[in-house]
PQR file with spaces between the fields and no chain letter, atoms N, CA, C, O and H, PARSE charges and radii, in Angstrom:
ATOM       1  N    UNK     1      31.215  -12.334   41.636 -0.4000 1.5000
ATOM       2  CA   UNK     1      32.077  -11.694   40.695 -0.0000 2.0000
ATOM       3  C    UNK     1      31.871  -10.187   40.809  0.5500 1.7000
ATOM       4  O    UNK     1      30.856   -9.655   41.259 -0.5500 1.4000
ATOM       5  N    UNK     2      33.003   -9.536   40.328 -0.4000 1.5000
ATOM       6  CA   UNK     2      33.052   -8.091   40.720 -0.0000 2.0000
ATOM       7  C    UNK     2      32.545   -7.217   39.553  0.5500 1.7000
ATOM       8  O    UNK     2      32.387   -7.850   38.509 -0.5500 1.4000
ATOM       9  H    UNK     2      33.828   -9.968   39.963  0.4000 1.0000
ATOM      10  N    UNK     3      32.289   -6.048   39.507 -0.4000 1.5000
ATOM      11  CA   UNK     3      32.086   -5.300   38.116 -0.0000 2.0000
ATOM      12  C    UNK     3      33.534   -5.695   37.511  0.5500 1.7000
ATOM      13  O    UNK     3      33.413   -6.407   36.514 -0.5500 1.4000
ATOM      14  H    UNK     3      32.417   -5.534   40.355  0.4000 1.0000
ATOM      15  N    UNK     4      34.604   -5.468   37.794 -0.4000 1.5000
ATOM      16  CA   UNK     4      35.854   -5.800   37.271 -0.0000 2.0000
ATOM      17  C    UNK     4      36.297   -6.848   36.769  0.5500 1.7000
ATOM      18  O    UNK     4      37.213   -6.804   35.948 -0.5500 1.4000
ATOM      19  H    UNK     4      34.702   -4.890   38.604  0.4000 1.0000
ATOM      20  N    UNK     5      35.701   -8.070   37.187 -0.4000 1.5000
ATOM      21  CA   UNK     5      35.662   -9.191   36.738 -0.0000 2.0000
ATOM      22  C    UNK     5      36.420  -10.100   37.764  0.5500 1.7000
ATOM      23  O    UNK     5      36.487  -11.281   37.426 -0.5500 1.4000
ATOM      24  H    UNK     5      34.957   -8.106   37.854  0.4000 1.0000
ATOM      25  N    UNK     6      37.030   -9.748   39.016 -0.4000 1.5000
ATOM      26  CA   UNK     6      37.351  -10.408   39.635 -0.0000 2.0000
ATOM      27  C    UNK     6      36.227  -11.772   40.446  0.5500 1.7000
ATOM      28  O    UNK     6      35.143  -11.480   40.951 -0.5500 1.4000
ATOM      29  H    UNK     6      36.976   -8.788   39.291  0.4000 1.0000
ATOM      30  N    UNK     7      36.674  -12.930   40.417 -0.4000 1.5000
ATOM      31  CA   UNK     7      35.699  -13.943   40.991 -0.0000 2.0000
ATOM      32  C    UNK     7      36.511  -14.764   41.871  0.5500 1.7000
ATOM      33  O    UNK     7      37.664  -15.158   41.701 -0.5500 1.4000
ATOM      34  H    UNK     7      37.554  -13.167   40.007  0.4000 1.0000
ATOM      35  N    UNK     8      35.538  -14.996   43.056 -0.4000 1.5000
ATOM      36  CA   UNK     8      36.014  -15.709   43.921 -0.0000 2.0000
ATOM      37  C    UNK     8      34.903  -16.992   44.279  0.5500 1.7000
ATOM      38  O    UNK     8      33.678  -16.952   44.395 -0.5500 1.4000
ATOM      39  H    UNK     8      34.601  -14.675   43.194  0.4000 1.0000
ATOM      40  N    UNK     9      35.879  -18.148   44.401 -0.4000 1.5000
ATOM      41  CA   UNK     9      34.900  -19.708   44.078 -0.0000 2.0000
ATOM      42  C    UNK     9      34.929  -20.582   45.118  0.5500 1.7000
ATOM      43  O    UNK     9      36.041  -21.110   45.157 -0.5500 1.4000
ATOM      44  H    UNK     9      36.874  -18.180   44.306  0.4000 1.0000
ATOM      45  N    UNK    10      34.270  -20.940   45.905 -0.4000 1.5000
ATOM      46  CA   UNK    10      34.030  -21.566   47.562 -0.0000 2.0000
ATOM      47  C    UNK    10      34.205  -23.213   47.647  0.5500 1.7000
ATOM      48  O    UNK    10      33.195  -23.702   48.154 -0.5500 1.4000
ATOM      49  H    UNK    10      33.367  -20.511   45.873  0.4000 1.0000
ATOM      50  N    UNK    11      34.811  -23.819   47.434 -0.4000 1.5000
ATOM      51  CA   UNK    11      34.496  -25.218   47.996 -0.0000 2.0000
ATOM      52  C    UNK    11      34.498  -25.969   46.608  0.5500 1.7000
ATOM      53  O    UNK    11      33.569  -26.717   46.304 -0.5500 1.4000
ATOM      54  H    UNK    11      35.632  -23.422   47.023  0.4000 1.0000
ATOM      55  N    UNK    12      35.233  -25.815   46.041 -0.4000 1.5000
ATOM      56  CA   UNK    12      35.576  -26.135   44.413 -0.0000 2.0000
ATOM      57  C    UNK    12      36.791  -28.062   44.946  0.5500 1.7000
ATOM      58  O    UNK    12      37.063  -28.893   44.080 -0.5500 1.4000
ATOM      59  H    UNK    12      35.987  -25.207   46.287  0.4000 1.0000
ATOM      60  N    UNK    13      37.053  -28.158   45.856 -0.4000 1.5000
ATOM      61  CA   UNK    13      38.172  -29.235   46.273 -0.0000 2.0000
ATOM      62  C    UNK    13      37.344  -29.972   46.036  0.5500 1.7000
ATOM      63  O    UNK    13      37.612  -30.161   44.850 -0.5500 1.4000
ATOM      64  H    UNK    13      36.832  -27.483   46.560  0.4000 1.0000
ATOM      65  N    UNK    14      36.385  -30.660   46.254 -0.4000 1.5000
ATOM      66  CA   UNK    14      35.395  -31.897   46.024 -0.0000 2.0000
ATOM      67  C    UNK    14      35.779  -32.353   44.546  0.5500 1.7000
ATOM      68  O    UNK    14      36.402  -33.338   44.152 -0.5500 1.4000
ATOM      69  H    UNK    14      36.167  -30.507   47.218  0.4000 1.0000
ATOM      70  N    UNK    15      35.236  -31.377   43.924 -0.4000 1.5000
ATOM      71  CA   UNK    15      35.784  -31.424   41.855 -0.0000 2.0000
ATOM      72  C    UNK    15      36.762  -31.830   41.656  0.5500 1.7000
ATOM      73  O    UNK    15      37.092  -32.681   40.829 -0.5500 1.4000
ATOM      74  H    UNK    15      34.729  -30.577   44.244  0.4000 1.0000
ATOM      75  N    UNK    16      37.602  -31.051   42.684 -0.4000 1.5000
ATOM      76  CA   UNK    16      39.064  -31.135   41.652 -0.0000 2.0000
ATOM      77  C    UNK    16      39.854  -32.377   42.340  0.5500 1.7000
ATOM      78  O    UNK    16      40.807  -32.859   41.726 -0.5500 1.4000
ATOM      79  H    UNK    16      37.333  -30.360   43.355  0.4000 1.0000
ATOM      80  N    UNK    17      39.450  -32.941   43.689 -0.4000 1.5000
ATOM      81  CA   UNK    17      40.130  -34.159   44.030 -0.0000 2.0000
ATOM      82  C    UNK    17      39.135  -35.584   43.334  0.5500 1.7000
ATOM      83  O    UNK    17      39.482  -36.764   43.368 -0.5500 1.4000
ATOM      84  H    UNK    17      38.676  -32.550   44.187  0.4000 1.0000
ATOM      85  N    UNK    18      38.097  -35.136   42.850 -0.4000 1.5000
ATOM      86  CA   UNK    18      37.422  -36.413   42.164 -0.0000 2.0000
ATOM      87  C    UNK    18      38.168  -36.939   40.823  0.5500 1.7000
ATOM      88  O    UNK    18      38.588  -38.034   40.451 -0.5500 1.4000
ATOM      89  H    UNK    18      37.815  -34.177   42.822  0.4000 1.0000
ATOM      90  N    UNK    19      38.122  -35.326   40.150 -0.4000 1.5000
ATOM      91  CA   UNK    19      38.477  -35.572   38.759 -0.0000 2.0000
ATOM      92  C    UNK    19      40.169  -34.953   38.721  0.5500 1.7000
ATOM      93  O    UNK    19      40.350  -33.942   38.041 -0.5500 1.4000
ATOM      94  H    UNK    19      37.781  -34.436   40.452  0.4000 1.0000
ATOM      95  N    UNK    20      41.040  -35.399   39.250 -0.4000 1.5000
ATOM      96  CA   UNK    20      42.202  -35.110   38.810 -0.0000 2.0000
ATOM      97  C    UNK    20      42.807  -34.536   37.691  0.5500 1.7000
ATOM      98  O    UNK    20      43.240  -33.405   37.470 -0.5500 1.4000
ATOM      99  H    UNK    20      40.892  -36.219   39.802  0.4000 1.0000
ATOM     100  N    UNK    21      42.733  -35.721   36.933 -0.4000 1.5000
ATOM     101  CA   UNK    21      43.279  -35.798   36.421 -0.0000 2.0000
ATOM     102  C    UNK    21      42.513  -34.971   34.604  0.5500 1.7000
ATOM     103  O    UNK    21      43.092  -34.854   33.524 -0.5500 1.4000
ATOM     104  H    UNK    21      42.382  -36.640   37.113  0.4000 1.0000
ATOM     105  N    UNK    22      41.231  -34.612   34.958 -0.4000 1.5000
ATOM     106  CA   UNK    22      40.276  -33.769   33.859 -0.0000 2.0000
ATOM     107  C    UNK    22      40.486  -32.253   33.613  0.5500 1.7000
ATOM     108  O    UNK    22      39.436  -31.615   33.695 -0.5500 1.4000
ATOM     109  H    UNK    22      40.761  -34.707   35.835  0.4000 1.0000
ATOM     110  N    UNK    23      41.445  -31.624   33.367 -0.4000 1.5000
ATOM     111  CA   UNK    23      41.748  -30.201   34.125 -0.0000 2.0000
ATOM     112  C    UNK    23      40.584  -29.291   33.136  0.5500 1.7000
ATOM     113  O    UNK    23      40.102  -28.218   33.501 -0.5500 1.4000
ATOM     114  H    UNK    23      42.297  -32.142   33.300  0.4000 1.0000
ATOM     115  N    UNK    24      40.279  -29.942   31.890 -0.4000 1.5000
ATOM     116  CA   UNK    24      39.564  -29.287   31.077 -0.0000 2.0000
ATOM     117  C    UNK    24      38.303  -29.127   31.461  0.5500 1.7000
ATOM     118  O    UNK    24      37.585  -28.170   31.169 -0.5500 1.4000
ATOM     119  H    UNK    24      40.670  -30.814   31.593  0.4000 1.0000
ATOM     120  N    UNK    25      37.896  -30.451   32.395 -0.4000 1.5000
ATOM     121  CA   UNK    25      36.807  -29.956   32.919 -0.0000 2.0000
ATOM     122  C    UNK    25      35.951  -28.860   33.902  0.5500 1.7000
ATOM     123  O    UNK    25      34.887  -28.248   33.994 -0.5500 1.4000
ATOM     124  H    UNK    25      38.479  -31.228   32.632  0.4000 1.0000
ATOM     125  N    UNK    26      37.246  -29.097   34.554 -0.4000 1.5000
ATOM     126  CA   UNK    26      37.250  -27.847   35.685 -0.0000 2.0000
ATOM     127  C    UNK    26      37.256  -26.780   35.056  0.5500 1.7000
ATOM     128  O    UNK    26      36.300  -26.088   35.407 -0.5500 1.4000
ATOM     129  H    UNK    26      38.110  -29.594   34.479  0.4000 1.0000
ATOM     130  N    UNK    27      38.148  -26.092   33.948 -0.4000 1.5000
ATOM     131  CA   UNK    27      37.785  -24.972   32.911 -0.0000 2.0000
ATOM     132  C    UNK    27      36.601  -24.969   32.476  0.5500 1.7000
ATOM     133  O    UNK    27      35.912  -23.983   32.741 -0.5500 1.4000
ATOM     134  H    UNK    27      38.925  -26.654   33.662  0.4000 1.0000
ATOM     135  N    UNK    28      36.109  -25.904   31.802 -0.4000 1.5000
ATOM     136  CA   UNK    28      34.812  -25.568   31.907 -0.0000 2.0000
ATOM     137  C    UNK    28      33.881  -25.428   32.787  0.5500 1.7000
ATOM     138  O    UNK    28      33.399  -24.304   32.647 -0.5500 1.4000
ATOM     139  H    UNK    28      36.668  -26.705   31.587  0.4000 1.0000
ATOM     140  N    UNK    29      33.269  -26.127   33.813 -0.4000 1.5000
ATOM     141  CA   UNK    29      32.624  -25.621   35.114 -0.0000 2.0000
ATOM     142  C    UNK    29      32.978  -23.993   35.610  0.5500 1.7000
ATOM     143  O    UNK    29      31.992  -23.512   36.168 -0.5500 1.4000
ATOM     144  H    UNK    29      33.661  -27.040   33.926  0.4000 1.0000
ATOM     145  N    UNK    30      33.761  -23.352   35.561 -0.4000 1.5000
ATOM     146  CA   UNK    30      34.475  -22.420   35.758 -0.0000 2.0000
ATOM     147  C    UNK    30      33.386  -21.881   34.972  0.5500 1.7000
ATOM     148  O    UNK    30      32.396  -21.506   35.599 -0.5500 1.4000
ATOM     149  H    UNK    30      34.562  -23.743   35.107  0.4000 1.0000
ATOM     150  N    UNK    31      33.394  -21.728   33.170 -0.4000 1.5000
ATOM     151  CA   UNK    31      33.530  -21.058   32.409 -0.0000 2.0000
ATOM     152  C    UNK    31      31.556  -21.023   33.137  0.5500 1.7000
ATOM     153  O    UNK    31      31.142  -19.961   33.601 -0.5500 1.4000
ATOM     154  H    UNK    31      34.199  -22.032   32.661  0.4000 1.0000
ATOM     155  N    UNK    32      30.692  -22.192   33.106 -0.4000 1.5000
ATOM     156  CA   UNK    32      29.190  -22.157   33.078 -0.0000 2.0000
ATOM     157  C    UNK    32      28.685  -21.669   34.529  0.5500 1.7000
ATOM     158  O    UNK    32      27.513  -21.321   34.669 -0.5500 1.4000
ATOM     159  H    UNK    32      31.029  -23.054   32.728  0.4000 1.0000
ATOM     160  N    UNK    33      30.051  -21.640   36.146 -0.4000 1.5000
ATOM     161  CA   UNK    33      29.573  -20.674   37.103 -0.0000 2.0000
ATOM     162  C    UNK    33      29.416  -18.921   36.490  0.5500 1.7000
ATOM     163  O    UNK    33      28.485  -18.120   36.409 -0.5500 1.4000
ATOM     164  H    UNK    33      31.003  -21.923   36.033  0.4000 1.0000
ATOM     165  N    UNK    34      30.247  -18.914   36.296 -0.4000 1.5000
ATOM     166  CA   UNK    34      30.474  -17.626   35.574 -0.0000 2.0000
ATOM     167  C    UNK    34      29.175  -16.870   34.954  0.5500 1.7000
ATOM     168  O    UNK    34      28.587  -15.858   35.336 -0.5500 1.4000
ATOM     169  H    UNK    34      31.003  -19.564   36.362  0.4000 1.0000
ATOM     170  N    UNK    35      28.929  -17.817   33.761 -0.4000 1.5000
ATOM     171  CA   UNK    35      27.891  -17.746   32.975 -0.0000 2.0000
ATOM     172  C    UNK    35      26.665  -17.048   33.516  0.5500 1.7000
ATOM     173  O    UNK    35      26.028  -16.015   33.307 -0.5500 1.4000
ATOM     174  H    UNK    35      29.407  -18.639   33.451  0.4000 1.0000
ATOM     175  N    UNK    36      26.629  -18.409   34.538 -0.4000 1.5000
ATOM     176  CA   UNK    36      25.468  -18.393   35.181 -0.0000 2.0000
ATOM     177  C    UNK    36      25.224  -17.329   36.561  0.5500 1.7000
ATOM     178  O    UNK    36      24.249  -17.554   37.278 -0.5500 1.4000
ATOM     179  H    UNK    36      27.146  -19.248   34.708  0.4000 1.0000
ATOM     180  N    UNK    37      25.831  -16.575   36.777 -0.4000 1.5000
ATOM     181  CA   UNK    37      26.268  -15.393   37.454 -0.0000 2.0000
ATOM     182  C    UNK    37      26.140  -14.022   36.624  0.5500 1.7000
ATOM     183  O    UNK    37      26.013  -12.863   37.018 -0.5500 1.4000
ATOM     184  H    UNK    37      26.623  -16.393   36.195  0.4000 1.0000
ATOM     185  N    UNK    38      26.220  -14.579   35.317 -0.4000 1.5000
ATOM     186  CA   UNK    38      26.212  -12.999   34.452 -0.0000 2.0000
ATOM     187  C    UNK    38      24.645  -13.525   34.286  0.5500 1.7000
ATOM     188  O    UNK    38      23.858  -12.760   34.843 -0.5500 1.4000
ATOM     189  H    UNK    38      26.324  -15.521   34.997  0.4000 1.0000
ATOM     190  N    UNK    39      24.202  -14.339   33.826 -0.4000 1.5000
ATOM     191  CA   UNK    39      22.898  -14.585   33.044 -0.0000 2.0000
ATOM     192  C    UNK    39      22.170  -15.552   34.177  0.5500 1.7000
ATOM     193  O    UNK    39      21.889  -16.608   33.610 -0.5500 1.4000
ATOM     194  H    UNK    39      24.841  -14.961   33.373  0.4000 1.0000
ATOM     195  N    UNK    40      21.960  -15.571   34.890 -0.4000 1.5000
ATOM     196  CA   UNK    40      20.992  -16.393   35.188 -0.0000 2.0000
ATOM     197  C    UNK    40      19.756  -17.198   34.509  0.5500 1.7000
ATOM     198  O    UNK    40      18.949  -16.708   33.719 -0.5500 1.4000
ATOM     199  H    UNK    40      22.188  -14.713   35.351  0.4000 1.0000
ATOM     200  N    UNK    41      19.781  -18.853   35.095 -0.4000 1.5000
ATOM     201  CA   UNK    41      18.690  -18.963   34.452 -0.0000 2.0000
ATOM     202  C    UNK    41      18.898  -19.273   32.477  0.5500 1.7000
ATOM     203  O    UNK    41      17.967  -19.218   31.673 -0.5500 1.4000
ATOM     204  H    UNK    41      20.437  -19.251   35.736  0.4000 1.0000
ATOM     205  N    UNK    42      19.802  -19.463   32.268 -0.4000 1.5000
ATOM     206  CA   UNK    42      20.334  -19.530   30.762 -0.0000 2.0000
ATOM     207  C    UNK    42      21.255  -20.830   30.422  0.5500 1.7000
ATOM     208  O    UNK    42      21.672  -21.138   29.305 -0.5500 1.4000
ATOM     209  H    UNK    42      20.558  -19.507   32.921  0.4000 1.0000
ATOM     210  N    UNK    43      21.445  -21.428   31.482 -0.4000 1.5000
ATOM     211  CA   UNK    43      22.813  -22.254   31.890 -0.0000 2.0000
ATOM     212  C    UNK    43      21.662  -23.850   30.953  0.5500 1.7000
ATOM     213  O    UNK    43      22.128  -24.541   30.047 -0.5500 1.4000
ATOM     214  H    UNK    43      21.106  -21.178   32.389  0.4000 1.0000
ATOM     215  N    UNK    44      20.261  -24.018   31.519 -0.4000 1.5000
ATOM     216  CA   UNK    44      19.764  -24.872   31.307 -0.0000 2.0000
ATOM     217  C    UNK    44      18.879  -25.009   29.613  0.5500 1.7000
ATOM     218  O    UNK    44      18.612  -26.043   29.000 -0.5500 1.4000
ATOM     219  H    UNK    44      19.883  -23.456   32.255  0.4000 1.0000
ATOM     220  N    UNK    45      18.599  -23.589   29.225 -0.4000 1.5000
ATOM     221  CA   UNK    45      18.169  -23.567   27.955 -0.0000 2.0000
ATOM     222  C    UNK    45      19.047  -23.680   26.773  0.5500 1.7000
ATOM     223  O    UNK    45      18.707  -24.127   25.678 -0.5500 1.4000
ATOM     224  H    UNK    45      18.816  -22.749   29.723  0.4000 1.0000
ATOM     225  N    UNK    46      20.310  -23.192   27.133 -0.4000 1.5000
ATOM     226  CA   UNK    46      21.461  -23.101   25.864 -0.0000 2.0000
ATOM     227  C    UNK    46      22.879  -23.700   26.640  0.5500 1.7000
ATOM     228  O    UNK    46      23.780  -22.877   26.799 -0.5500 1.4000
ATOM     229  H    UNK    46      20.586  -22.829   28.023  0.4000 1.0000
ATOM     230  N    UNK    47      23.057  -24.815   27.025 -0.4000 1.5000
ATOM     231  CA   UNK    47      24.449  -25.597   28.090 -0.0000 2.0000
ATOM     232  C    UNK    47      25.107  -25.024   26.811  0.5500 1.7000
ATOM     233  O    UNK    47      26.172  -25.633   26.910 -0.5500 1.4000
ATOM     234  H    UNK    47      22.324  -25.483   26.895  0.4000 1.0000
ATOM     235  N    UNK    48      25.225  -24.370   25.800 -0.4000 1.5000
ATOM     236  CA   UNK    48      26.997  -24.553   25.416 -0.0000 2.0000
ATOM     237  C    UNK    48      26.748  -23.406   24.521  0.5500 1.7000
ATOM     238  O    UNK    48      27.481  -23.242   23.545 -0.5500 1.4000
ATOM     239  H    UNK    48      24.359  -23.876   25.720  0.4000 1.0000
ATOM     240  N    UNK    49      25.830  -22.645   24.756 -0.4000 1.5000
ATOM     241  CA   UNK    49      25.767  -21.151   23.816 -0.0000 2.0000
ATOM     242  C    UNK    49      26.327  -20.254   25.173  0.5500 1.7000
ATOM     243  O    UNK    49      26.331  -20.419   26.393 -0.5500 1.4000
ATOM     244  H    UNK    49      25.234  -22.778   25.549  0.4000 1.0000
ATOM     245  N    UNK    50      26.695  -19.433   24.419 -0.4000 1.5000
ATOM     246  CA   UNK    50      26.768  -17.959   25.587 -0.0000 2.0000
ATOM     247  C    UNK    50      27.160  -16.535   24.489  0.5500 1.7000
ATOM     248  O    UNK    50      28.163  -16.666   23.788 -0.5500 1.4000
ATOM     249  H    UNK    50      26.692  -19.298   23.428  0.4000 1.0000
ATOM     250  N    UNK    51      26.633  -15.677   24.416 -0.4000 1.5000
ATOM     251  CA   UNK    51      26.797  -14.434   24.612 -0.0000 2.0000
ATOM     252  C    UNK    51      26.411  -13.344   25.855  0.5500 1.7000
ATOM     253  O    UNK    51      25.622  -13.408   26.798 -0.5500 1.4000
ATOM     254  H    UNK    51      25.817  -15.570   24.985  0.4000 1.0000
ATOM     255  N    UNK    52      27.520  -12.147   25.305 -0.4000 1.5000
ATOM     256  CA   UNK    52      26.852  -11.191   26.543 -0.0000 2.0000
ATOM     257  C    UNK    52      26.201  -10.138   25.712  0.5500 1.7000
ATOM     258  O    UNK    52      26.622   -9.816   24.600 -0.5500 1.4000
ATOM     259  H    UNK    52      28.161  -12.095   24.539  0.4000 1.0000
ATOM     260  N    UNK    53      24.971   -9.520   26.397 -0.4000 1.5000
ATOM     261  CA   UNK    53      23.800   -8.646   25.920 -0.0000 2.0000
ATOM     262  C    UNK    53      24.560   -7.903   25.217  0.5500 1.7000
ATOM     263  O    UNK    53      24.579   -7.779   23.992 -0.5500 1.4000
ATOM     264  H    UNK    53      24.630   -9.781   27.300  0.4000 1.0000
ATOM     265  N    UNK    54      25.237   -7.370   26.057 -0.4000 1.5000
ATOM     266  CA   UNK    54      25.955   -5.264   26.196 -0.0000 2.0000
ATOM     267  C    UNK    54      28.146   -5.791   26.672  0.5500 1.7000
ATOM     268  O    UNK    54      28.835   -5.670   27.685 -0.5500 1.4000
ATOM     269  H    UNK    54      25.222   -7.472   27.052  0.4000 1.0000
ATOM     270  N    UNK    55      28.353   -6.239   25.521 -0.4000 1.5000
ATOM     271  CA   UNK    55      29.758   -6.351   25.906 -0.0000 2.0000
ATOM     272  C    UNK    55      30.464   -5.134   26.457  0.5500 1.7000
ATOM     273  O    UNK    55      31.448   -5.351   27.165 -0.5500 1.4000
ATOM     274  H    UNK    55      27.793   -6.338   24.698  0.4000 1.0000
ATOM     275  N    UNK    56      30.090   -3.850   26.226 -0.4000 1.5000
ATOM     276  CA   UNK    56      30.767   -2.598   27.074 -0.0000 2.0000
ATOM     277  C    UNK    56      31.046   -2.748   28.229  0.5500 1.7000
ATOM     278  O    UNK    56      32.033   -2.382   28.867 -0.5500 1.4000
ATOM     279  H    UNK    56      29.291   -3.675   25.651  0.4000 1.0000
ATOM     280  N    UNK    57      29.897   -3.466   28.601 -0.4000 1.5000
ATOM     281  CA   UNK    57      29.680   -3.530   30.260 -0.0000 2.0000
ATOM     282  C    UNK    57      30.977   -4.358   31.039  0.5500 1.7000
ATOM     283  O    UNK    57      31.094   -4.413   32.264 -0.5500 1.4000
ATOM     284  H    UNK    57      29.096   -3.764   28.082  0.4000 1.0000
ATOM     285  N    UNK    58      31.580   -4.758   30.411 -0.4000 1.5000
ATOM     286  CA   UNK    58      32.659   -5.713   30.667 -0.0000 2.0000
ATOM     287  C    UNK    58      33.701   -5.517   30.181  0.5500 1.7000
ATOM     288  O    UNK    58      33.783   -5.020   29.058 -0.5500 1.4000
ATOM     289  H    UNK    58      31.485   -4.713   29.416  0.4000 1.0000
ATOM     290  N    UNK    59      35.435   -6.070   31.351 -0.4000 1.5000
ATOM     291  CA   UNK    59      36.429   -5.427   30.631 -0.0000 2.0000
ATOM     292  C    UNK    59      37.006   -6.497   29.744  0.5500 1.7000
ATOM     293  O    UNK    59      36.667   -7.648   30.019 -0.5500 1.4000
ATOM     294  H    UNK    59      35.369   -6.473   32.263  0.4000 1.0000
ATOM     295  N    UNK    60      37.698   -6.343   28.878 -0.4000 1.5000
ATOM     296  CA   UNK    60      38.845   -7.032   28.202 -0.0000 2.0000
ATOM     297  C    UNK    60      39.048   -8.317   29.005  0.5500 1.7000
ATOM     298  O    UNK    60      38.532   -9.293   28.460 -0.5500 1.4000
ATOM     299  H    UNK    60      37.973   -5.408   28.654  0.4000 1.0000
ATOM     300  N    UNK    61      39.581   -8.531   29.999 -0.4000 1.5000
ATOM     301  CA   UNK    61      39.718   -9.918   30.393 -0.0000 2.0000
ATOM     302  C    UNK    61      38.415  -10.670   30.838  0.5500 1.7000
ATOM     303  O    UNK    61      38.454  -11.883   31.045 -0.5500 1.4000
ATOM     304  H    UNK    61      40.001   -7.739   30.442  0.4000 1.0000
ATOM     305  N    UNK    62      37.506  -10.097   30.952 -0.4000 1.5000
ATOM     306  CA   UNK    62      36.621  -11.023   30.816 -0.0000 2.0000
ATOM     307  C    UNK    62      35.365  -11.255   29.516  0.5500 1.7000
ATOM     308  O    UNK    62      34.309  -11.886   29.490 -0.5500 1.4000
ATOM     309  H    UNK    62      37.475   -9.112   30.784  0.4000 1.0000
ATOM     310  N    UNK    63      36.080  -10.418   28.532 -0.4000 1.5000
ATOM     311  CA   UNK    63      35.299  -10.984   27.474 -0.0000 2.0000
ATOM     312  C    UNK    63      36.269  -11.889   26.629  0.5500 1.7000
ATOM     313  O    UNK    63      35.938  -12.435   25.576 -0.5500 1.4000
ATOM     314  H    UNK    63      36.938   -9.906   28.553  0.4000 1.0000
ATOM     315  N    UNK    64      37.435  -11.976   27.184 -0.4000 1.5000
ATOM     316  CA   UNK    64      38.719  -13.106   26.495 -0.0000 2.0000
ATOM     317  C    UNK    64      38.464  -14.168   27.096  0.5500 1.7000
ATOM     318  O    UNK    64      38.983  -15.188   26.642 -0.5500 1.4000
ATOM     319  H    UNK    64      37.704  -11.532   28.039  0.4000 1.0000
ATOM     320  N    UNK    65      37.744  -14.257   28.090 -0.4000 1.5000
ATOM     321  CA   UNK    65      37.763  -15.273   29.637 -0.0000 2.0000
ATOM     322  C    UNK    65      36.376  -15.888   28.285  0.5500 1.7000
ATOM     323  O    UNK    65      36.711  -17.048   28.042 -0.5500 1.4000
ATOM     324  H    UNK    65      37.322  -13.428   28.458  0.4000 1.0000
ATOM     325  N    UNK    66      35.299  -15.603   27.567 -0.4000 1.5000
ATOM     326  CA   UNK    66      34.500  -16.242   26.984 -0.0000 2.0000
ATOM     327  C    UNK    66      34.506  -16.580   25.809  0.5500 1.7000
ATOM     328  O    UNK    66      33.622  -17.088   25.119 -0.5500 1.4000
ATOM     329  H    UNK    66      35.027  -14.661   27.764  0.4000 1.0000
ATOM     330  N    UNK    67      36.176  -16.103   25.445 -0.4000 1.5000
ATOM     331  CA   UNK    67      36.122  -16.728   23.631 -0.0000 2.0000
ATOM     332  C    UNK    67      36.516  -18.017   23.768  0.5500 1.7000
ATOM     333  O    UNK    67      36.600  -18.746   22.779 -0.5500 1.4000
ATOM     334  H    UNK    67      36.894  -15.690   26.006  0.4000 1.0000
Protein backbone atom coordinates (compact mmCIF):
# COMPACT_ATOMS: atom_id res chain seq x y z
CA UNK A 1 0.00 0.00 0.00
CA UNK A 2 1.06 3.47 -0.89
CA UNK A 3 1.32 6.60 1.48
CA UNK A 4 -1.81 7.55 -0.63
CA UNK A 5 -3.58 4.68 0.04
CA UNK A 6 -3.39 3.05 -3.13
CA UNK A 7 -3.13 -1.05 -2.71
CA UNK A 8 -2.31 -3.58 -4.89
CA UNK A 9 -3.35 -7.51 -4.01
CA UNK A 10 -1.48 -10.66 -5.70
CA UNK A 11 -3.18 -13.92 -6.17
CA UNK A 12 -6.52 -13.13 -4.43
CA UNK A 13 -8.42 -15.80 -7.45
CA UNK A 14 -8.05 -18.87 -5.15
CA UNK A 15 -10.69 -16.84 -2.57
CA UNK A 16 -12.75 -15.56 -4.81
CA UNK A 17 -13.32 -18.79 -7.08
CA UNK A 18 -13.82 -20.90 -3.73
CA UNK A 19 -16.23 -18.62 -2.18
CA UNK A 20 -18.33 -17.15 -4.92
CA UNK A 21 -20.82 -16.59 -4.01
CA UNK A 22 -19.60 -14.73 -0.17
CA UNK A 23 -18.72 -11.24 -1.58
CA UNK A 24 -18.83 -9.96 2.06
CA UNK A 25 -16.25 -12.02 2.81
CA UNK A 26 -13.83 -11.02 0.48
CA UNK A 27 -14.58 -7.31 1.88
CA UNK A 28 -13.61 -8.34 4.74
CA UNK A 29 -10.25 -10.18 4.10
CA UNK A 30 -9.54 -7.03 2.18
CA UNK A 31 -10.41 -4.89 5.11
CA UNK A 32 -7.76 -7.36 7.83
CA UNK A 33 -4.80 -7.39 4.70
CA UNK A 34 -4.93 -3.88 4.97
CA UNK A 35 -4.98 -3.79 8.63
CA UNK A 36 -2.37 -5.86 8.88
CA UNK A 37 -0.07 -3.79 6.60
CA UNK A 38 -0.81 -0.60 8.61
CA UNK A 39 -0.34 -2.46 12.04
CA UNK A 40 1.37 -5.39 12.01
CA UNK A 41 1.18 -8.07 14.30
CA UNK A 42 -2.43 -6.77 15.69
CA UNK A 43 -4.54 -8.87 13.25
CA UNK A 44 -4.19 -11.86 15.97
CA UNK A 45 -4.68 -9.96 19.38
CA UNK A 46 -7.85 -7.84 18.43
CA UNK A 47 -9.48 -9.99 14.85
CA UNK A 48 -12.28 -7.36 14.82
CA UNK A 49 -10.94 -4.12 16.66
CA UNK A 50 -9.00 -1.64 14.56
CA UNK A 51 -8.00 1.84 15.05
CA UNK A 52 -5.33 4.04 13.53
CA UNK A 53 -2.63 5.63 16.04
CA UNK A 54 -2.26 9.16 14.14
CA UNK A 55 -5.34 9.40 11.65
CA UNK A 56 -3.51 12.60 9.95
CA UNK A 57 -1.26 10.31 8.57
CA UNK A 58 -3.89 9.09 6.24
CA UNK A 59 -6.15 10.45 3.54
CA UNK A 60 -9.93 10.60 3.55
CA UNK A 61 -10.44 7.50 1.53
CA UNK A 62 -8.74 5.47 3.52
CA UNK A 63 -9.98 6.33 6.79
CA UNK A 64 -13.72 5.79 5.10
CA UNK A 65 -12.15 2.46 3.71
CA UNK A 66 -12.20 1.61 7.94
CA UNK A 67 -15.54 2.86 9.12
Amino acid sequence: MSHTGHIKIGDIRTSMLLHRNEKNLDIQAIGYMVREIIKPGNSKLYPRKFSLKDPSKWNSDMLDFFK
